[in-house]
C-alpha positions as CSV (number, residue, x, y, z in Angstrom):
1,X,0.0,0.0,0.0
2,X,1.5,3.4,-0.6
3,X,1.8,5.6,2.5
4,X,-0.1,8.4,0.5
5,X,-3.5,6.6,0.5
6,X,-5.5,5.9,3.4
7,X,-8.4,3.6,4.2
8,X,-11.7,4.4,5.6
9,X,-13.0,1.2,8.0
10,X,-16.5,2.1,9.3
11,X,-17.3,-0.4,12.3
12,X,-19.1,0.2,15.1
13,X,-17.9,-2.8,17.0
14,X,-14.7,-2.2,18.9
15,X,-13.3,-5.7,19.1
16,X,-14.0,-6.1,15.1
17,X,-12.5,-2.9,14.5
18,X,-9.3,-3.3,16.1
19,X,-8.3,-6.3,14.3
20,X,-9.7,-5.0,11.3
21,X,-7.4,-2.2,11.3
22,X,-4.3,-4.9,12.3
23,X,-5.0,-6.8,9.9
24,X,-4.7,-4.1,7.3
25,X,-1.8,-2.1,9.1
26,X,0.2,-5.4,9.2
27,X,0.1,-5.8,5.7
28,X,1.3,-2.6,5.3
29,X,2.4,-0.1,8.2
30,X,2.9,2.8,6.3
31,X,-0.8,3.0,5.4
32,X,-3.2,4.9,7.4
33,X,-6.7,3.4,8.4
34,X,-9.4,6.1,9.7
35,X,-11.7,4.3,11.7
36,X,-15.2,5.6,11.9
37,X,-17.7,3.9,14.6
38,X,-20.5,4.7,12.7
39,X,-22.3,6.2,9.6
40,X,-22.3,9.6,10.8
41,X,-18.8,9.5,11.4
42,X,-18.0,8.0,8.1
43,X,-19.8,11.1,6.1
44,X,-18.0,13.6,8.7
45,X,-14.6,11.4,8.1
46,X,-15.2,11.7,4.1
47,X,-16.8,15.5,4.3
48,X,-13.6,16.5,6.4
49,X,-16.3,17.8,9.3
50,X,-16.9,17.5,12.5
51,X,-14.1,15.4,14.6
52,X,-12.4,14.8,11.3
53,X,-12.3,18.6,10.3
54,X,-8.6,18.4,10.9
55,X,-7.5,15.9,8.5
56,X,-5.6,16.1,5.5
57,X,-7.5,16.0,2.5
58,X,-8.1,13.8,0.1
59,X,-10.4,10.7,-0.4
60,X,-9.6,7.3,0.6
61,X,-8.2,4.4,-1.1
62,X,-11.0,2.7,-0.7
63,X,-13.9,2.4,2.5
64,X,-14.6,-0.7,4.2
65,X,-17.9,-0.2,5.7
66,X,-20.0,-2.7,8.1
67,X,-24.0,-2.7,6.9
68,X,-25.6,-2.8,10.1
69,X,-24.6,0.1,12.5
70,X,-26.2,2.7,15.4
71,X,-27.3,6.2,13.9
72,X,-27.0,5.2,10.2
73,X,-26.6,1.9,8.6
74,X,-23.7,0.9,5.7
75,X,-26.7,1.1,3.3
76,X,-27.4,4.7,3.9
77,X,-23.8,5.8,3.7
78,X,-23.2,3.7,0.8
79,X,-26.1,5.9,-1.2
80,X,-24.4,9.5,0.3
81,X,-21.4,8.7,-1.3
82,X,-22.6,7.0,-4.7
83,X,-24.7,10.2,-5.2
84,X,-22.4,12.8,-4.0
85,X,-20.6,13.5,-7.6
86,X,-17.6,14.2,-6.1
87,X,-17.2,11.1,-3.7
88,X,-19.3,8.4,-6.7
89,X,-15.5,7.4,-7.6
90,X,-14.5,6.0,-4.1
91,X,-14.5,2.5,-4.2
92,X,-16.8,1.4,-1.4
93,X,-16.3,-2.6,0.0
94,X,-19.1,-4.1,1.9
95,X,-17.6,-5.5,4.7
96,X,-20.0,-7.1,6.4
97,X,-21.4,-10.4,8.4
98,X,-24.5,-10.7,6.2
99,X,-25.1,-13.4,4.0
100,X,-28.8,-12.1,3.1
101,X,-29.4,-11.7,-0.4
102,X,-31.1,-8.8,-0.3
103,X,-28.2,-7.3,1.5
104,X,-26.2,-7.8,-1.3
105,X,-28.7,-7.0,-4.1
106,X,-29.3,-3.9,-2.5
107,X,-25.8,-2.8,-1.9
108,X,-25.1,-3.1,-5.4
109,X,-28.2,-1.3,-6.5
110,X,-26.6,1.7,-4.5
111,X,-23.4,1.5,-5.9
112,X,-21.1,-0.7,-3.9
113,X,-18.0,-2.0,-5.6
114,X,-17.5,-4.9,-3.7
115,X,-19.9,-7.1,-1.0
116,X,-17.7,-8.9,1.3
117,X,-18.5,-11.2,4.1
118,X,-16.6,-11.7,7.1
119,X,-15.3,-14.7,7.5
120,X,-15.1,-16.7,11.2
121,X,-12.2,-18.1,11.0
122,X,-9.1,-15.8,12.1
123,X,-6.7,-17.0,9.6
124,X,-9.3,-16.1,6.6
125,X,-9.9,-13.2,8.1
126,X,-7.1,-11.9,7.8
127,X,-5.8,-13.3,4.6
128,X,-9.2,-11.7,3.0
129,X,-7.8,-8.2,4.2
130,X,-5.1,-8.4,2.8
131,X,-6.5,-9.2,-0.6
132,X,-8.9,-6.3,-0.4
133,X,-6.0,-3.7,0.6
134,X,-3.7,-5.1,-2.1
135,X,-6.7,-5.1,-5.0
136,X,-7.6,-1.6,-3.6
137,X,-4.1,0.0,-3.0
138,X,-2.0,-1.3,-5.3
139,X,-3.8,-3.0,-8.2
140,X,-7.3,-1.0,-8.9
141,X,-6.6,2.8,-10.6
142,X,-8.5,5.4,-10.1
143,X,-9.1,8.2,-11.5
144,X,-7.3,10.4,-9.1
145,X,-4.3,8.6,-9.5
146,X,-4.4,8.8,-13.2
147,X,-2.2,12.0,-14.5
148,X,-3.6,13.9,-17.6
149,X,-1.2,13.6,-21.1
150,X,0.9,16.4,-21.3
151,X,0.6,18.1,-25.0
């Protein structure tokens, strides 16, 4: 991962959270992970507002965001940022412990770029991280990163 992008992991439980973001800081300790605990904080995190104000701009890599959360759920967020014209590019990864297929219909109605579920098993868990912050970081271009031809 390049020390330039950062990640955006919205989860509201703790636990979860903690080895979410070792998981993804182990593959790669120069990159940042923003943690959010909820949908409000993910908007205010993207929208550099509220607590977040104070970060350096720029969008993230990519944002791992949880579907079922207090004050607004992954779904909701997911729609803010898919219509937001300025924020539509983000690449936005359900990361989630739904297997419902509505879930998943859903999510990609609104835009998602990826529906992931979490896997049990520690090991898997881990290695599935690391997939999605290599795809993310270091394989998948986005427009940002692309630089116009010079004439």
């Amino acid at each position: 991962m390049n020390a330039s992008k950062w990640i955006l992991l919205v989860e509201d439980d703790g636990p979860l959270a903690e080895l979410t973001l070792l998981a993804l800081t182990l593959q790669d300790p120069a990159c940042e992970v923003v943690v959010a605990e909820d949908g409000l904080e993910a908007l205010d995190c993207i929208h550099h507002s509220g607590k977040f104000q104070t970060r350096v701009s720029g969008d993230p890599a990519f944002v791992l965001l949880d579907l079922k959360m207090p004050k607004m759920d992954g779904l909701e967020v997911l729609r803010q940022i898919k219509s937001d014209a300025r924020l539509k590019a983000i690449p936005v990864i359900m990361f989630t412990s739904s297997h419902e297929p509505t879930d998943v219909s859903r999510s990609y109605e609104l835009g998602a770029n990826a529906f992931v579920v979490k896997p049990m098993d520690s090991v898997e868990f881990n290695d599935r991280l690391k997939q999605i912050g290599t795809f993310w970081t270091k394989v998948n271009m986005v427009p940002s990163a692309v630089s116009p031809i010079e004439s």
